[in-house]
N, C-alpha and C positions, 0 to 999 in steps of 0.2 A: 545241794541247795533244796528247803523243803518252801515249799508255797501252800498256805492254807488262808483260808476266812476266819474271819475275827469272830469271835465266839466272848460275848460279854459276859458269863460269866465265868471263861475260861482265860482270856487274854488281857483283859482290862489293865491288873496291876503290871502286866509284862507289856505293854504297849505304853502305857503312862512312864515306865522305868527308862523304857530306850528312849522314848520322847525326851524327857529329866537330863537324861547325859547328853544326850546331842546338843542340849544347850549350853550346860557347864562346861561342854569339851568345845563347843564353838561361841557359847556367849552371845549368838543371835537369835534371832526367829528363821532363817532358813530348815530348819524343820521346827514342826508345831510345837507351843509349848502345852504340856499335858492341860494344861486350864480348856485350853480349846477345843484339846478332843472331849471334855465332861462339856461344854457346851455344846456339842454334837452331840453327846448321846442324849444328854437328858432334858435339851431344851428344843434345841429344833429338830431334831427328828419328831419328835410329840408334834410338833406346831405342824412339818411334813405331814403327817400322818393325819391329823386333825384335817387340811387339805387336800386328800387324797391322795399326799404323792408318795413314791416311794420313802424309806428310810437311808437314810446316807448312809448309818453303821453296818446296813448290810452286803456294803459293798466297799468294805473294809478289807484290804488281801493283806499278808504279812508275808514277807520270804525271811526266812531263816538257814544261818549255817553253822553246824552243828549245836541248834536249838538257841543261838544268839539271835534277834533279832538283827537284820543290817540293810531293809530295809521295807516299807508299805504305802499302799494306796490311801491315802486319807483326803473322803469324796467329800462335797461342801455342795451340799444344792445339785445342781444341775455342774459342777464341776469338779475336776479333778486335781490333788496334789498330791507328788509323789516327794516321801522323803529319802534319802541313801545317806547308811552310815557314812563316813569316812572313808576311804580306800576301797568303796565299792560302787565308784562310780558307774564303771562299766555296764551295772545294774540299770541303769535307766531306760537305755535304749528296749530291753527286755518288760520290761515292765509299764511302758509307755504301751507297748504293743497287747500285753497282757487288759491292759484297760481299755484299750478298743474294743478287747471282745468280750467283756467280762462286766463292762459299765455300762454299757449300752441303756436298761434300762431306766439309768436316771435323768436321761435325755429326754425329751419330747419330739416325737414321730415328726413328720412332714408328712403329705399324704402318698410322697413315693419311694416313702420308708427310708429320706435320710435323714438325718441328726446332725447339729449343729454341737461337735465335742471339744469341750472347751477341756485344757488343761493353764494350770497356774503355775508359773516357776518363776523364782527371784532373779534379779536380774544379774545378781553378784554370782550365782553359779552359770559361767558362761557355757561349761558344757552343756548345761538341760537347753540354753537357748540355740545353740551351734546345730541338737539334736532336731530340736522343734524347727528351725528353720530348714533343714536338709530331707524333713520327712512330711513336706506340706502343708504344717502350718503359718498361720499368720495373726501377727499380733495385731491386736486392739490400741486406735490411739491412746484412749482412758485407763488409766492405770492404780492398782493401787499401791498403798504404803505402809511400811511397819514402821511404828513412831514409838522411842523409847524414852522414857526420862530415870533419873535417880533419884528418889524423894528423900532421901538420908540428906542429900547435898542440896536441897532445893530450900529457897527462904518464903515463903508466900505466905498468901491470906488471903481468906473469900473477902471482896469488895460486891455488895450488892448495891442494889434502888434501894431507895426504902421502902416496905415492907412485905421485902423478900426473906426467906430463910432456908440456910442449909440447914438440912438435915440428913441422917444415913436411918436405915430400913427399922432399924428394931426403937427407933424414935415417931413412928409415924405408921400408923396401925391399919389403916383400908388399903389393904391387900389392890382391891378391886379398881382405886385409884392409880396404885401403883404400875401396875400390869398396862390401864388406858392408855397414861403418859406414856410409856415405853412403848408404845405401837403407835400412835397418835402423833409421836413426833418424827419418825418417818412417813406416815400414810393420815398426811389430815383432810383427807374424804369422808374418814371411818368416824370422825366428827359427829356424823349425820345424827338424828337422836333416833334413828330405828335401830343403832347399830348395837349389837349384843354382844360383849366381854366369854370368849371362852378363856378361862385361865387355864386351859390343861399345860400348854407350854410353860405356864410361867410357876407352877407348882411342880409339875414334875423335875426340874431343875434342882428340888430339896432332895432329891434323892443321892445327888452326887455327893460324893463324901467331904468335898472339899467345902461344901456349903454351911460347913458350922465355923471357916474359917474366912470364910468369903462374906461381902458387905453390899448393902445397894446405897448408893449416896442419890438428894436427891435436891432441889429448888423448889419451896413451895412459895407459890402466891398469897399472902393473909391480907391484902387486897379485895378478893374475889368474893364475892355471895356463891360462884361458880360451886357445886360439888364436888368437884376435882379441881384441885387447888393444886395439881403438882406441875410444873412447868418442864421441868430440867428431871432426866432421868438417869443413870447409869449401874449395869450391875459390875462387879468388883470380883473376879474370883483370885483368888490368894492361892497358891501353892507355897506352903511354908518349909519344903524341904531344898527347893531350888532359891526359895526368898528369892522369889516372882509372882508378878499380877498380870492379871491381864482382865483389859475391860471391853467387856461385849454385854446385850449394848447400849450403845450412846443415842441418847434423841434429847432434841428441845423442841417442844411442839410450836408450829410454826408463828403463833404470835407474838410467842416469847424471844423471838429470831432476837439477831443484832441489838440485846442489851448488856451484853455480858455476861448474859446467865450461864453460859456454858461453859466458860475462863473460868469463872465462882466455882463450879463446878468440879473441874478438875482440881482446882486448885484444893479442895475440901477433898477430893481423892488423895491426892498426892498427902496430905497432914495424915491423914488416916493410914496409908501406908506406911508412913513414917514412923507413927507410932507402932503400927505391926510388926518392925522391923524388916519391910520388905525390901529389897537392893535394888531391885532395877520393875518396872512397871511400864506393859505395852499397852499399847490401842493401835487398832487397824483403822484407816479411813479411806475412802473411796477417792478417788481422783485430789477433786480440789477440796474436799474436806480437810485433808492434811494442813492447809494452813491454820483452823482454828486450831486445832491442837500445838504445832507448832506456836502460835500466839502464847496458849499458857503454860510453854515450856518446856513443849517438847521435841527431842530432835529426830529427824528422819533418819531410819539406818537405811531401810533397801526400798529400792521401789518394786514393783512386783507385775509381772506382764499377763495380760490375759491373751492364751493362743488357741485360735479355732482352727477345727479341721472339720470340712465335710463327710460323713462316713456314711454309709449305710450297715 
């Protein structure tokens, strides 16, 4: 069994490949689908980094047996997911312990040097939870979820106010408004008008390769005098060999809450996929975000725990 660090431009297509099969071979998101590691390398770790913090991808392990991937560390912020082929379960225990002492610094100190180390594991692989619970950690009431639909099989239509309008990315030209809306509707502080637009995040994301096949959909307001007229945000990435999507991420900035914009929203995902020919399309949500998704269609496959351990 070999263990190394991920090296981008050595492991990319060989880490995106195992990611690929462990879907086809399981058909869920219990390990990542490769959409998600290209949004870790080429969107938020920039936005990290832009922040001061460390890079996720750099603390990327891979174990391999004889030169097969079968299983890695794939770190998310200040947290940790471990994916294990098939019949190598065993591996976990191993490699749980591996990222104690090898992630440490994606954590944030305490002043007597200990860290609050979070690892994430689905709920349906009850081994990883059996482990986590026997080796001191403890779950988080809040929880998230992977929310899948089928847009082949799905009948919908955007329903707006009136004048509202969907649009997707290559229909709808300021970048700069684009980039707002999609921060602005998680964090609407950044409202302020002192506040200044870095786009390094949201441009370096064109680097991934999947981005000439990947879409942003969006809600504009023709309403507004406002300069940014974009209400409802989502980026779309497309992998078209597993015909899957996966949308990260999702905002409606907060005055646009509760009118529907976000159903519309999806709903104008899901046709676009459709037309893509993609098969199956996730979104991740946070606790009780899962319901609006749910609303326009889609169904929860797992729910997913978050488990802390004190470490130093």
């Amino acid at each position: 069994m070999k263990i190394k660090k991920f090296d981008l431009n050595k492991d990319l297509n060989k880490l995106e490949s195992y990611l690929r099969n462990q879907y086809l071979e399981n058909k869920n998101m219990t390990s990542w689908l490769p959409e998600r590691l290209h949004d870790l390398i080429y969107r938020m770790d920039t936005q990290y980094t832009d922040e001061g913090k460390p890079k996720s991808s750099d603390y990327i392990f891979i174990w391999e047996d004889n030169d097969e991937i079968v299983g890695c560390i794939l770190p998310d912020g200040d947290a940790i997911y471990i994916s294990i082929k098939n019949g190598y379960e065993e591996l976990y225990k191993s490699i749980v312990k591996y990222a104690e002492e090898n992630c440490k610094p994606l954590f944030e100190k305490k002043e007597d040097g200990e860290i609050d180390f979070l690892v994430i594991a689905n709920d349906s692989l009850e081994y990883k939870k059996d482990y986590l619970k026997q080796n001191g950690y403890t779950r988080q009431t809040e929880e998230d979820y992977d929310n899948y639909v089928y847009p082949q099989k799905m009948n919908v239509r955007v329903d707006l106010p009136n004048g509202f309008k969907l649009v997707y990315g290559d229909e709808y030209d300021d970048e700069d408004n684009k980039w707002s809306a999609c921060n602005l509707g998680f964090h609407p502080d950044l409202e302020h008008p002192n506040y200044r637009n870095d786009m390094g995040a949201y441009n370096s994301r064109k680097n991934s390769s999947m981005y000439k096949d990947s879409f942003e959909c969006m809600i504009i307001d023709e309403n507004t005098n406002e300069k940014n007229n974009v209400c409802s945000y989502c980026f779309v990435y497309v992998d078209k060999e597993s015909k899957t999507a996966f949308i990260e991420p999702v905002s409606t900035r907060e005055k646009y809450r509760h009118m529907g914009i976000g159903t519309a929203m999806m709903h104008g995902v899901m046709l676009k996929c459709k037309e893509l020919g993609i098969e199956k399309c996730y979104v991740n949500s946070y606790d009780w975000r899962r319901k609006i998704y749910n609303a326009a269609g889609f169904t929860t496959e797992d729910s997913i725990g978050f488990w802390h351990k004190k470490i130093k």
